[in-house]
C-alpha positions in Angstrom: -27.2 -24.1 -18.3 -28.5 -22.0 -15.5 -31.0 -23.2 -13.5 -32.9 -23.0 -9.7 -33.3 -26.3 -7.8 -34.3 -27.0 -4.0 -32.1 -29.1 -1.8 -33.5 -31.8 0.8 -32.9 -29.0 3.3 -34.9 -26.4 1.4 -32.7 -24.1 0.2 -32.7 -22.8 -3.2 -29.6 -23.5 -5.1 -28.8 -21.9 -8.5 -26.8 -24.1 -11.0 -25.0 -23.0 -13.6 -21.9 -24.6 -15.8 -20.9 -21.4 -17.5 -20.6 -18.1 -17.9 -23.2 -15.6 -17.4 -24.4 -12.0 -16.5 -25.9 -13.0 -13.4 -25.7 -9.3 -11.9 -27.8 -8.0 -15.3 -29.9 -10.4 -15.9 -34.0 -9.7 -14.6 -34.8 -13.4 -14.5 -32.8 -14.7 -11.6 -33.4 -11.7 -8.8 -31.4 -12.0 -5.6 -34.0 -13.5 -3.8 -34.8 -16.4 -5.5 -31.8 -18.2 -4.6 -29.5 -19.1 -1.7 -27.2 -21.2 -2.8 -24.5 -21.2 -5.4 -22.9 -24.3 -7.3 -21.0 -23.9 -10.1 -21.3 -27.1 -11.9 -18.4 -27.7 -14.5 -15.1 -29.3 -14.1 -13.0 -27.5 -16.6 -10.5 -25.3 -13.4 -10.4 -22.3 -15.9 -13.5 -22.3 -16.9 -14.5 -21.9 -13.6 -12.5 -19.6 -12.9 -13.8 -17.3 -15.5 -17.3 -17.9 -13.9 -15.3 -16.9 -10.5 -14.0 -13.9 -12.2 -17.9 -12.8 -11.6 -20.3 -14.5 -9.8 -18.8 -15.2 -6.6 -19.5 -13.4 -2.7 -17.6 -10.8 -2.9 -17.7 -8.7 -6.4 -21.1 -9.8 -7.5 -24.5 -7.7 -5.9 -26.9 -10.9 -6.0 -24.6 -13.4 -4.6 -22.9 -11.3 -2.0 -21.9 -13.3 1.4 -24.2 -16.3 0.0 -22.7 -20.4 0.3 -20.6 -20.9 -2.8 -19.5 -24.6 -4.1 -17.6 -26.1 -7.0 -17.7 -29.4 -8.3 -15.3 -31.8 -6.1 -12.7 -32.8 -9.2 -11.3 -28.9 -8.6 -10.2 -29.4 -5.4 -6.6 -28.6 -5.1 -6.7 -26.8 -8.9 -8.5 -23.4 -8.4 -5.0 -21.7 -6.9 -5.9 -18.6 -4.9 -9.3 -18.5 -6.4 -9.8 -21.2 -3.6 -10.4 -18.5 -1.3 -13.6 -17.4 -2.3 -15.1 -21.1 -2.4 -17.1 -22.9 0.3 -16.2 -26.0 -0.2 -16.0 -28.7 -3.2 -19.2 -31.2 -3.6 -21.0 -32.9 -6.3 -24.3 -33.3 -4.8 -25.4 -30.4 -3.3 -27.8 -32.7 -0.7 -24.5 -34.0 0.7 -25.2 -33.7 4.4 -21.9 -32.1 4.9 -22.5 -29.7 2.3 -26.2 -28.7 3.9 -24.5 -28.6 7.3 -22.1 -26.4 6.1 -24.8 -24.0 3.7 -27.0 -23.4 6.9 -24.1 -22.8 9.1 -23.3 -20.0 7.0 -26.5 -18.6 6.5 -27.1 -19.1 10.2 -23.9 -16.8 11.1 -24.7 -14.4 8.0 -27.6 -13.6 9.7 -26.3 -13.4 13.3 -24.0 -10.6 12.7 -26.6 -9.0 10.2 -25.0 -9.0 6.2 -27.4 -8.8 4.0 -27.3 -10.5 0.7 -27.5 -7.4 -1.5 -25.1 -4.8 -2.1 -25.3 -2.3 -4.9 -22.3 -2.6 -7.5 -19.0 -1.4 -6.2 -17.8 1.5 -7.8 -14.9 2.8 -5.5 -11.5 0.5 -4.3 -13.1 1.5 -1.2 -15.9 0.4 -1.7 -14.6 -2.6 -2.7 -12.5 -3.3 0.0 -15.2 -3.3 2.6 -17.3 -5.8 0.8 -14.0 -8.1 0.5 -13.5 -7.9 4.5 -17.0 -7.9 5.2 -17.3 -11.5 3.1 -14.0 -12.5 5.4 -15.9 -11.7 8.5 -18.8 -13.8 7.1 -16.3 -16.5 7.1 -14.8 -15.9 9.9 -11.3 -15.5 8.3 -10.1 -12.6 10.4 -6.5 -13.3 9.9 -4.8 -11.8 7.1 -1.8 -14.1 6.4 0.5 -13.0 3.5 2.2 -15.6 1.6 5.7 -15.5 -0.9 4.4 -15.8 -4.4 6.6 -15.5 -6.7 4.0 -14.5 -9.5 3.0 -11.6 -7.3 4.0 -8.1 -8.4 5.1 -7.4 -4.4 6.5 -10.7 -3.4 4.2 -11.0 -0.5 0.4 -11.2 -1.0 -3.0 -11.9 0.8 -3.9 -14.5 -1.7 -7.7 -13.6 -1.4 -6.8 -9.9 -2.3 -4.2 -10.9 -5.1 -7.1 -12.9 -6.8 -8.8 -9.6 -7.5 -6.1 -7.2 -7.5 -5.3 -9.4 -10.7 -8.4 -8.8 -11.9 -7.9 -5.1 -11.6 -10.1 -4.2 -8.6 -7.9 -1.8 -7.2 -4.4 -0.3 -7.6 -1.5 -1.1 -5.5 -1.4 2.1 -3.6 -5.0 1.7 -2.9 -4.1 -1.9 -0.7 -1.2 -0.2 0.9 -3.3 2.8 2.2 -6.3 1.0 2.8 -4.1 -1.6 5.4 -2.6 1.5 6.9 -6.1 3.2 7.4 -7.5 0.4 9.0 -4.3 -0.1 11.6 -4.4 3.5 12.7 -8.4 3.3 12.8 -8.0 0.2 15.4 -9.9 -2.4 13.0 -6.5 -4.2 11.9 -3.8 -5.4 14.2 -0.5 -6.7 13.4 -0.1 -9.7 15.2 3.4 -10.8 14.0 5.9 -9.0 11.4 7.4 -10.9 8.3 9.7 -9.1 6.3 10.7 -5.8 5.0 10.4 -5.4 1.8 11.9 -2.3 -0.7 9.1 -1.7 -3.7 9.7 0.4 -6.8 8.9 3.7 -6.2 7.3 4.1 -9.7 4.9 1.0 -9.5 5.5 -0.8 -6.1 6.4 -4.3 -7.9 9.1 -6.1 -6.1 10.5 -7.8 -8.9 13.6 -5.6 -9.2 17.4 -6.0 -10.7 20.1 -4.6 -8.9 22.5 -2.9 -11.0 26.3 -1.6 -10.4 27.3 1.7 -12.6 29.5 4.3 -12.5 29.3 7.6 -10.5 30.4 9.8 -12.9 28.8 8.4 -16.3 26.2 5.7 -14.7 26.9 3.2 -17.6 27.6 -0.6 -16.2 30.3 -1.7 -18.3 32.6 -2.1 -15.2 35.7 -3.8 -14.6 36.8 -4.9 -10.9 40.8 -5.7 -9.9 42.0 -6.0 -6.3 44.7 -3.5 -5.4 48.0 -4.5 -4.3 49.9 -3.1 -1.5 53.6 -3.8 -1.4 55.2 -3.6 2.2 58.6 -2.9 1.4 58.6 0.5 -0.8 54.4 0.8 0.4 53.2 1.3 -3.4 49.8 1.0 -3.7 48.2 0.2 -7.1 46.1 -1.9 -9.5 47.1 -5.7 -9.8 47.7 -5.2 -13.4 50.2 -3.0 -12.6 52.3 -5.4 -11.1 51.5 -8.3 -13.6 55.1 -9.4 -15.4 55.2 -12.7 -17.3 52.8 -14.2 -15.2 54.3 -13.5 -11.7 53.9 -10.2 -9.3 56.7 -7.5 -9.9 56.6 -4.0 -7.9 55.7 -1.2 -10.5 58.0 1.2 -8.4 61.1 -0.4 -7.2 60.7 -4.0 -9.2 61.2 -6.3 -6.6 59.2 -9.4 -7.4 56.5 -11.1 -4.7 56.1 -14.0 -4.3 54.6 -13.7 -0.7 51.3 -12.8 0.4 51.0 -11.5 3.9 55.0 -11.2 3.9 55.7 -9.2 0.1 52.3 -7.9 -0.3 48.5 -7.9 0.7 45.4 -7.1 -1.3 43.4 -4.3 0.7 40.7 -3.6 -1.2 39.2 -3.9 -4.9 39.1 -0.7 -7.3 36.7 -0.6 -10.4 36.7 0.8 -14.0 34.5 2.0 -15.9 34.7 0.8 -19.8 32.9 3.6 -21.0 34.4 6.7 -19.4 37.4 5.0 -18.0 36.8 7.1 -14.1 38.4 4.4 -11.6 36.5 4.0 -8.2 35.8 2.2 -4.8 32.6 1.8 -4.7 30.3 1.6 -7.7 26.4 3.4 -7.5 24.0 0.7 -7.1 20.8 1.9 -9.5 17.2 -0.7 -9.6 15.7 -1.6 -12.6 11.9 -2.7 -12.2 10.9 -5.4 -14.5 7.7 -4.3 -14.1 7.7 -0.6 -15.3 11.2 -0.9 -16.2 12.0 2.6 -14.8 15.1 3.1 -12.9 15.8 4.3 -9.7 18.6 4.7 -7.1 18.7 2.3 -4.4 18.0 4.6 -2.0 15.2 5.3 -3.3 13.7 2.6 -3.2 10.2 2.3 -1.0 10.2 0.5 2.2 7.0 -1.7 3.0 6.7 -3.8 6.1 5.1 -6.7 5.6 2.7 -8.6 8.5 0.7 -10.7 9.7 -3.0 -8.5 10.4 -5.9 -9.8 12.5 -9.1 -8.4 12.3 -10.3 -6.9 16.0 -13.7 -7.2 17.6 -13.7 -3.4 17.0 -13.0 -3.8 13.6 -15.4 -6.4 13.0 -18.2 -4.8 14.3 -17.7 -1.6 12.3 -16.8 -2.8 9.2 -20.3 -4.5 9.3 -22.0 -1.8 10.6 -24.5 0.3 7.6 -22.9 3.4 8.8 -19.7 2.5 8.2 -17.9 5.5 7.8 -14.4 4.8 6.6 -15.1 5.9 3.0 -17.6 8.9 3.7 -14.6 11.7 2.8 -13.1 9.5 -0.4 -16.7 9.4 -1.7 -18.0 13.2 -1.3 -15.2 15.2 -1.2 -13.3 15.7 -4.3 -10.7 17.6 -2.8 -9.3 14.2 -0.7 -6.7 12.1 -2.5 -5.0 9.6 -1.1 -1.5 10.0 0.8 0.4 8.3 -2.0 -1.0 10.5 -5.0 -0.4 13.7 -2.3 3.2 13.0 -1.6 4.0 13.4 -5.6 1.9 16.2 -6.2 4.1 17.7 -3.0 7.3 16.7 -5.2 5.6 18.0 -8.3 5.1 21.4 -7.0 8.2 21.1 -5.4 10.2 20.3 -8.8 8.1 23.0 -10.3 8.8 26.0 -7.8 12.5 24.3 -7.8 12.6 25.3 -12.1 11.1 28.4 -11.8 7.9 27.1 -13.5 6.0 28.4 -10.6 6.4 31.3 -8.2 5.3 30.8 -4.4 6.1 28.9 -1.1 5.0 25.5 -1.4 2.8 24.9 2.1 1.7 21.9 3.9 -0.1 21.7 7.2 -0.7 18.9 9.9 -3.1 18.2 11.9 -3.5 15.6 14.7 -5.2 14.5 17.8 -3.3 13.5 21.0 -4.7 11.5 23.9 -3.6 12.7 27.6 -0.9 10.1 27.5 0.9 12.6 24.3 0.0 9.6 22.0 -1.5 10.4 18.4 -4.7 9.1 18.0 -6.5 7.4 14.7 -7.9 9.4 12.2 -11.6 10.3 12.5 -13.9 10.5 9.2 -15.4 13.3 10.6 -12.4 15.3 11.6 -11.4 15.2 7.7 -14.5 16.0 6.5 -14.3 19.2 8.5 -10.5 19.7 6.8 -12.1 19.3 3.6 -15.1 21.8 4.3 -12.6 24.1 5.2 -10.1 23.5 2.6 -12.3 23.4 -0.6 -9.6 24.3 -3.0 -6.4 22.8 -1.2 -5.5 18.6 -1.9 -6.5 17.2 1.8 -5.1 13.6 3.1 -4.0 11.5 5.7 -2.1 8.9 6.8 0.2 8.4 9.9 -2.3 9.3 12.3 -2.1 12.8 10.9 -5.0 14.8 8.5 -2.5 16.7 5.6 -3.4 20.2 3.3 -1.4 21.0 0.8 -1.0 24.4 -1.0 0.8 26.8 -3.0 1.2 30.7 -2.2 1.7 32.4 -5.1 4.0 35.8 -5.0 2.7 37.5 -8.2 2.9 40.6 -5.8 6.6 39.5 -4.8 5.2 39.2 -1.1 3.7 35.9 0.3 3.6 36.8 4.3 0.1 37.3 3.6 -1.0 34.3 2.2 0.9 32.4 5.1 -0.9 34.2 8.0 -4.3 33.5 6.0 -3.2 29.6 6.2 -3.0 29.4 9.8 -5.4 31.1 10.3 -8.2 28.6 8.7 -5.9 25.8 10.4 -6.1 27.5 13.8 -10.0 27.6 13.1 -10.3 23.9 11.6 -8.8 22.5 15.1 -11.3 24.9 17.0 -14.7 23.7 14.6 -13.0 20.1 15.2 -13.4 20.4 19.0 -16.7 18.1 18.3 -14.8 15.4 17.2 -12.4 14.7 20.3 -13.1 13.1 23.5 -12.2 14.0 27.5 -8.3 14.3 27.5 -7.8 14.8 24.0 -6.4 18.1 22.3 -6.0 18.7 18.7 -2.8 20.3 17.6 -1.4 21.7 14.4 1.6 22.9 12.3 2.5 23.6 8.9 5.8 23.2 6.7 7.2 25.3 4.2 9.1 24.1 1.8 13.1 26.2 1.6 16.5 25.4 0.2 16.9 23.8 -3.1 16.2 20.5 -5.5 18.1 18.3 -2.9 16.1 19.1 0.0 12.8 17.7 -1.5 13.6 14.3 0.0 14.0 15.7 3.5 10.7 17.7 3.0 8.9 15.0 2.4 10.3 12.7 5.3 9.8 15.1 7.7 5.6 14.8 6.7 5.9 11.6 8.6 6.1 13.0 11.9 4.6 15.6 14.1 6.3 18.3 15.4 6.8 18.6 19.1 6.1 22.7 19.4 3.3 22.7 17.3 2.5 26.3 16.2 -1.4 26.0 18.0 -3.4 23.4 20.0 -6.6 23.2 21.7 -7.8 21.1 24.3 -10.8 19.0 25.0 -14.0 21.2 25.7 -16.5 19.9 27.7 -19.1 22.9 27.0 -18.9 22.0 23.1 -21.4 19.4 22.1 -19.7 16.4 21.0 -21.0 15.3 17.1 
């Protein structure tokens, strides 16, 4: 059943107890409705009608009031999130109160009920914090879950992460983004968390191998230390019909602290039989089931975010331009998918598969206090205008190009100077961007050494170097954009 009916307040509420492709459908236009109430009792069921026609995801019932019937209350899980409230008569003067204060602040802050069909995680993203605004649910508060594949989740995003709206990745740079951009704000921090590298799930098993053979099969004894001739060994050494003889001069000990002490445990391996001290910890993902050193493990802090004023305002803003270079630029990637085509190239040149330096340049703004400054959509469109066939990115208040020189000629000095060069004119053309005070530096890295320097390389992206190899300043005779 799916169905229009006025309420005593005069809003048009659409009913409907199952299923259906609202968003395709030409008899029930966006603008013959208000109101949603989904009208069944079944918690799944309703769910599945959740999984599309809710505020968020769905173009004709974006922002609008959404109510379930009252027997779900408490059942729904995370899906609760995107519901207005629970009610079985939708002329309940709570629930009318309720309907026209959201409409009423809907309007105030100017969302319109109509969006077109998402078809970015970027896109996405702003519709799901523009529906939190609506609702004045500015605080992002993570919760443990132990069904979540990173520990820690936004429940409001996990619902449609599950539902495969965007990618992992996609959250974490999106939440960094919107930090350095000034519309988030970390009010309090949590935890911090280690994440597969592979898959960023947090469900992970700690393992103890070998170093030399990395098999498991390990067997741990404490070491005995007898005072009197100072032999050091293995306890089994010193096992002799069930009491403690010396190995070397075969006193027995009976003792510990006066004959003997136990300084420290030593492991075998089964397989290879190499005796150790400390044992390699490797990770095991359950989710990917790839494994990884510790080490190597990727480090996420997790917080409590606010949305700002500034934030709000934007984000609500038509012109929003936080997607702009995602959308038309096909050489942008995100920061994620650019750090392992960095280690790609970098394996590659490493094998010999490739011949050339392996290049990356950074570029960032500065205030007049020496403090790095969000990134501005426009000042990576201009890197991506004037990179057309390098991979552009950013992240950590700083705009990335990658690149490879190639040395087919056995000389790549050339190709070097020619990269600075366009850098050195990208921070000049960029000069439009920056306010009073502000200078725009840059420098680029180039990859050297061998396979065990990758690591380093790619650390050393994070932050800006303090003798940058150029910088201009502010300009008040160039016309700001």
């Amino acid at each position: 059943m799916i169905t229009i009916q006025n309420n005593d307040g005069g809003r048009r509420v659409l009913l409907l107890d199952s299923p259906f492709a609202l968003d395709e459908s030409p008899d029930f236009p966006e603008y013959l409705f208000d109101v949603i109430f989904i009208a069944n009792e079944s918690a799944e069921e309703t769910k599945t009608i959740l999984n599309h026609i809710n505020p968020v995801t769905s173009s004709k019932c974006c922002y609008k009031p959404l109510f379930v019937a009252s027997s779900l209350n408490g059942k729904l899980g995370n899906y609760d999130e995107i519901v207005d409230g629970y009610a079985d008569d939708w002329n309940n003067m709570d629930v009318m109160t309720k309907i026209e204060d959201l409409i009423s602040y809907r309007t105030k802050i100017g969302l319109t009920t109509q969006e077109d069909p998402i078809l970015s995680s970027n896109q996405f993203f702003i519709r799901l914090t523009r529906y939190l605004i609506s609702r004045k649910k500015t605080e992002l508060v993570p919760k443990l879950d132990v069904s979540a594949s990173t520990g820690y989740v936004i429940p409001v995003f996990d619902v449609f992460y599950r539902l495969g709206h965007y990618e992992l990745s996609e959250y974490f740079v999106f939440v960094q983004s919107m930090v350095e951009k000034g519309m988030f704000r970390s009010t309090k921090f949590v935890h911090k968390v280690h994440l597969c590298p592979s898959c960023l799930h947090s469900h992970i098993l700690y393992v103890h191998t070998c170093p030399k053979c990395g098999q498991s099969s390990i067997q741990t004894e404490e070491v005995i230390h007898h005072f009197r001739c100072d032999n050091v060994s293995p306890e089994h050494t010193y096992s002799f019909g069930g009491q403690l003889r010396c190995p070397k001069c075969h006193q027995m000990l009976r003792h510990i602290g006066v004959d003997y002490d136990r300084p420290t445990t030593i492991h075998t391996c089964n397989t290879c039989g190499n005796t150790f001290i400390e044992p390699k910890v490797k990770t095991i993902c359950t989710s990917c089931q790839k494994m990884h050193d510790a080490d190597e493990l990727i480090p996420q802090d997790i917080s409590i975010y606010e949305i700002t004023a500034e934030g709000r305002s934007s984000i609500i803003s038509p012109n929003i331009g936080f997607s702009i270079y995602t959308e038309f630029y096909d050489n942008y990637i995100e920061y994620n998918r650019f750090v392992n085509r960095i280690r790609l190239l970098a394996e590659q040149k490493f094998s010999g598969n490739i011949k050339g330096d392996v290049l990356v340049g950074k570029m960032w703004i500065l205030n007049e206090k020496g403090e790095t400054m969000p990134i501005r959509p426009e000042f990576i469109e201009l890197a991506c205008l004037y990179f057309p066939n390098n991979k552009v990115s950013a992240a950590n208040n700083i705009t990335y190009i990658g690149t490879i020189i190639r040395n087919y000629t056995g000389d790549t000095e050339e190709g070097i100077i020619n990269f600075q060069v366009m850098l050195s004119e990208t921070i000049r053309a960029a000069l439009t961007t920056i306010e009073p005070g502000e200078r725009i530096c840059y420098t680029y890295m180039k990859l050297q050494g061998n396979q065990s320097t990758i690591e380093d390389f790619v650390k050393e992206m994070n932050f800006i170097s303090q003798s940058p190899d150029d910088c201009v300043d502010y300009d008040p005779t160039i016309k700001k954009k």
